[in-house]
C-alpha positions in Angstrom: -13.8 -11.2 -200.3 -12.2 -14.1 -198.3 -11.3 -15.5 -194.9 -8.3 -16.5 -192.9 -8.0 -19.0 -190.4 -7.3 -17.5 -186.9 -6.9 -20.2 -184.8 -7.5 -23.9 -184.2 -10.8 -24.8 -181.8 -9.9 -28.0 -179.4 -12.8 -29.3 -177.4 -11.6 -30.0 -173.8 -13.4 -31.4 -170.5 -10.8 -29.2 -168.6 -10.1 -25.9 -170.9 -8.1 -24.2 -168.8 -5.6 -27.8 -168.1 -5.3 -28.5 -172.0 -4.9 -24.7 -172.8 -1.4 -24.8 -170.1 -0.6 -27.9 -171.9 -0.2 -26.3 -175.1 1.2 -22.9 -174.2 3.7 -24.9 -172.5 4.3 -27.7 -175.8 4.4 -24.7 -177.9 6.2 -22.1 -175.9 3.4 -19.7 -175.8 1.0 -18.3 -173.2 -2.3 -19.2 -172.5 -4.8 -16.4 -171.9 -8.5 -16.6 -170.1 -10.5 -13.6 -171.2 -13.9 -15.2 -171.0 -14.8 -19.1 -171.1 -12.1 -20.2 -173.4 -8.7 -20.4 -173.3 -7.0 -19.0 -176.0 -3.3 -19.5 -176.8 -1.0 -17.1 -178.5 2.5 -16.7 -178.9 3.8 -14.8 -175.8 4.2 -11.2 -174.9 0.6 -10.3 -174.6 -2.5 -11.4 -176.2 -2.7 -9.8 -179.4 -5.7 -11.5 -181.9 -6.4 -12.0 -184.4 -2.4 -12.8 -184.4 -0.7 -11.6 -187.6 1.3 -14.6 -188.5 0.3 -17.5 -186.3 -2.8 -19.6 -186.0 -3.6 -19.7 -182.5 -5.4 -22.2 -180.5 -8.6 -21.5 -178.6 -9.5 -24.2 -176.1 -13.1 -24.5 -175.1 -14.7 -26.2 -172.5 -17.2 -29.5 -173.3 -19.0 -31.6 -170.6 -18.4 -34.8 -172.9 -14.8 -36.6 -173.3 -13.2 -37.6 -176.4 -14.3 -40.8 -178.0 -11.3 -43.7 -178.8 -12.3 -42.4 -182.4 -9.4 -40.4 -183.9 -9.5 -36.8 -184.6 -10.1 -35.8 -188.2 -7.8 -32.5 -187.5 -4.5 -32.3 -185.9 -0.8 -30.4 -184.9 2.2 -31.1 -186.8 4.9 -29.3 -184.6 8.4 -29.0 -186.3 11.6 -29.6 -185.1 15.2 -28.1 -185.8 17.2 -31.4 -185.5 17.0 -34.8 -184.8 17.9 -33.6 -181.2 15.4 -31.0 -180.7 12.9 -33.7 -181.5 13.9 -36.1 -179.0 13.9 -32.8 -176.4 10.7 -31.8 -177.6 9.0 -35.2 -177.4 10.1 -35.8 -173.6 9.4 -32.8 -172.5 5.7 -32.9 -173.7 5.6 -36.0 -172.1 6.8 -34.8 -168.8 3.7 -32.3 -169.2 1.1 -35.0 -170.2 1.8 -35.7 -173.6 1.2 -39.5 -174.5 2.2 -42.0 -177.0 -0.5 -42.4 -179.7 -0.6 -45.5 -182.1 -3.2 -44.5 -185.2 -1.5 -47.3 -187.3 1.5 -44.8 -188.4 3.8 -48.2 -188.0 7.6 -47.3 -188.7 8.0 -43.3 -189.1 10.3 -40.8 -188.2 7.5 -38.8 -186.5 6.2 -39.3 -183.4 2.9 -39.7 -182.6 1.8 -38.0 -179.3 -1.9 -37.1 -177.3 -2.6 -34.6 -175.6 -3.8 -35.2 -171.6 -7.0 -35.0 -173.3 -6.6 -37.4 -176.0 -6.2 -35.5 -179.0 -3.7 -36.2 -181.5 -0.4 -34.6 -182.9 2.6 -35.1 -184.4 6.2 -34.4 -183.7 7.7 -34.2 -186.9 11.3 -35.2 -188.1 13.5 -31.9 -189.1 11.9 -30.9 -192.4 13.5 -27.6 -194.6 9.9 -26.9 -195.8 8.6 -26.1 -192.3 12.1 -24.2 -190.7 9.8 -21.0 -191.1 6.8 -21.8 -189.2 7.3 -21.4 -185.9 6.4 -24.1 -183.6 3.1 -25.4 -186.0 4.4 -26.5 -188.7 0.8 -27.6 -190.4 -2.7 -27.8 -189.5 -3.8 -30.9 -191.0 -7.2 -32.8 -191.9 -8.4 -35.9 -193.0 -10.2 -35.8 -196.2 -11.7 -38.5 -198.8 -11.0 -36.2 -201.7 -7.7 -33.9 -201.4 -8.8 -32.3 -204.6 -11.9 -31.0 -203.8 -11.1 -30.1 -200.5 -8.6 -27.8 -202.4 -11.2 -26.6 -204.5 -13.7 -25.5 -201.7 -11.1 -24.0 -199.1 -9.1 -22.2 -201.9 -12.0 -20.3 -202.6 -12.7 -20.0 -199.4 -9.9 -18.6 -198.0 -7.0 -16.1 -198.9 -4.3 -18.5 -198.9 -2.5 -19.6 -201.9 -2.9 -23.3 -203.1 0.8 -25.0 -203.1 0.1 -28.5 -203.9 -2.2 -30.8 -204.8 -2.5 -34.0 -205.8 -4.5 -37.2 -205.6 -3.3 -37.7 -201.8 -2.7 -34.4 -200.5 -3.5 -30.3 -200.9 -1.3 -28.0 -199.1 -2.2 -24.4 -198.3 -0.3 -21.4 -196.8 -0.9 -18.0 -196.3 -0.1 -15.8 -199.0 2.5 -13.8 -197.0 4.5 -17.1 -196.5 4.7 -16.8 -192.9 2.9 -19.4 -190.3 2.0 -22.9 -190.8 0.6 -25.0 -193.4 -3.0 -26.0 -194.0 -2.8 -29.8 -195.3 -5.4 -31.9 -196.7 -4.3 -35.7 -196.3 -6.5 -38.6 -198.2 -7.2 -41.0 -195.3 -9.2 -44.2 -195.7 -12.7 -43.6 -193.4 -15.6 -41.8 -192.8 -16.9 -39.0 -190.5 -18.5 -41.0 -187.4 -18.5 -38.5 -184.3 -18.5 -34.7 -184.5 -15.0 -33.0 -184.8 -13.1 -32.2 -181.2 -10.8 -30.1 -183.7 -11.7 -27.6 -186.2 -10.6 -24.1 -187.8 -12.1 -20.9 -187.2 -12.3 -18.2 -189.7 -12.2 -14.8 -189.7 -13.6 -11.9 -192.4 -11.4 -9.1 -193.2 -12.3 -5.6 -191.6 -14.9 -4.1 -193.3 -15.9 -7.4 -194.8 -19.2 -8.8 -194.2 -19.8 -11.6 -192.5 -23.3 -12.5 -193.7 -21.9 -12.2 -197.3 -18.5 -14.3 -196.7 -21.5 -17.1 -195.7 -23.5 -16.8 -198.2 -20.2 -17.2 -200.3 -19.2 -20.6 -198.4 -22.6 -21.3 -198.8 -22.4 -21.1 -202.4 -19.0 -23.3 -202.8 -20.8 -26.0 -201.0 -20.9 -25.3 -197.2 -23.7 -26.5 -194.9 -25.2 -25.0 -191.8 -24.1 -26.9 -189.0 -26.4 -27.2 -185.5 -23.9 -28.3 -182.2 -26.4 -26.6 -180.6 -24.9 -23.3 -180.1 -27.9 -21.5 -179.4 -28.1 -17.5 -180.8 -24.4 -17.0 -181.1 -22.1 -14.1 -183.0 -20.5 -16.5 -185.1 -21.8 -19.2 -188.0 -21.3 -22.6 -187.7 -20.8 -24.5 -190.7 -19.6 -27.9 -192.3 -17.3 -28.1 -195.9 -18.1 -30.3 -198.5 -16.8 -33.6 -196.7 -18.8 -32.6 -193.1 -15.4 -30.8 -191.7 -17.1 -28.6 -188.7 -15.8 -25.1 -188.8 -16.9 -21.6 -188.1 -17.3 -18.0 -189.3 -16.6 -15.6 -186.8 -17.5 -12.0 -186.2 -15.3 -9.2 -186.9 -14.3 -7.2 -183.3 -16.6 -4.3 -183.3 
């Protein structure tokens, strides 16, 4: 048994505005089957997708706090030109500089019109494969046991770790990277970011809980009511959540 992350959840005050934005940053389509947003790569919804990690953007009646994200976009680049292209155009479409102390990098630090973080990274070989995500990356106190708890939890094989970072990727070496970065700081407002997972078909989601459960999970109330899928926080108060298998 095991999960797989399906797509990244962004909290937005306008769903449907933030869920353009990043069809158009990542050269995707945005789709509105129900309250959500969900972005995909283009030529049709297809979900879960079979190589990318989508982004599903749901609507919040509270804005984001100045408090940086825990969870953010690395988007990768080609060249040192593509990068420059890329970052203007996302600022034509809203994008905004962001300062969270990086100081001197060769990334750039964006928001979206929303506020939340991302990266436009430098041209980097390990992440020519990706497609326009190059990682998925979290904050953590301890990159080690983070590794620990969503190596277990997931399907995806363990690439690195060390003291400062863990770095995940599906198994069939296609999509982006889950990264675990040590970060000074603590958890003070709930996540505006966080993974979904998804059981296998014919898996059981009660059991896959249970499981999480077991490696150290904890049920998480946002208040989402009598809902199909499980809310839950890792070790380190991460938010994520378990969702049902399509009939």
């Amino acid at each position: 048994m095991a999960l797989r992350p399906v797509q990244v959840n962004i909290k937005a005050l306008d769903a449907s505005a933030v869920g353009r934005f990043w069809a158009e940053a990542l050269g995707w389509s945005a789709y509105s089957p129900g309250v959500t947003t969900y972005v995909g790569p283009a030529g049709g919804p297809v979900w879960p997708d079979p190589v990318a990690v989508g982004i599903d953007v749901v609507p919040v009646p509270e804005p984001k706090t100045a408090t940086k994200n825990r969870v953010h976009l690395d988007l990768a680049t080609t060249s040192a030109a593509h990068q420059a292209e890329l970052v203007a155009r996302l600022q034509t479409l809203g994008a905004t500089p962001a300062d969270v102390g990086q100081g001197s990098v060769p990334w750039t630090v964006l928001a979206d019109p929303e506020g939340n973080e991302f990266c436009v990274l430098e041209p980097r070989e390990i992440y020519r494969d990706t497609g326009p995500i190059a990682a998925v990356v979290v904050d953590c106190s301890d990159p080690r046991a983070m590794a620990r708890f969503w190596g277990e939890a997931m399907d995806w094989t363990l690439h690195e770790v060390t003291d400062d970072q863990a770095v995940l990727r599906s198994a069939k070496g296609a999509g982006p990277y889950l990264e675990f970065l040590r970060t000074p700081g603590v958890q003070t407002v709930p996540d505006r970011v966080h993974l979904d997972l998804l059981p296998y078909p014919g898996d059981d989601k009660a059991a896959e809980v249970a499981r999480l459960r077991a490696l150290g999970a904890t049920d998480l109330d946002l208040g989402q009511g009598d809902v199909p899928w499980t809310c839950l926080a890792d070790p380190e108060g991460h938010e994520f959540c378990v969702l049902a298998p399509s009939p």
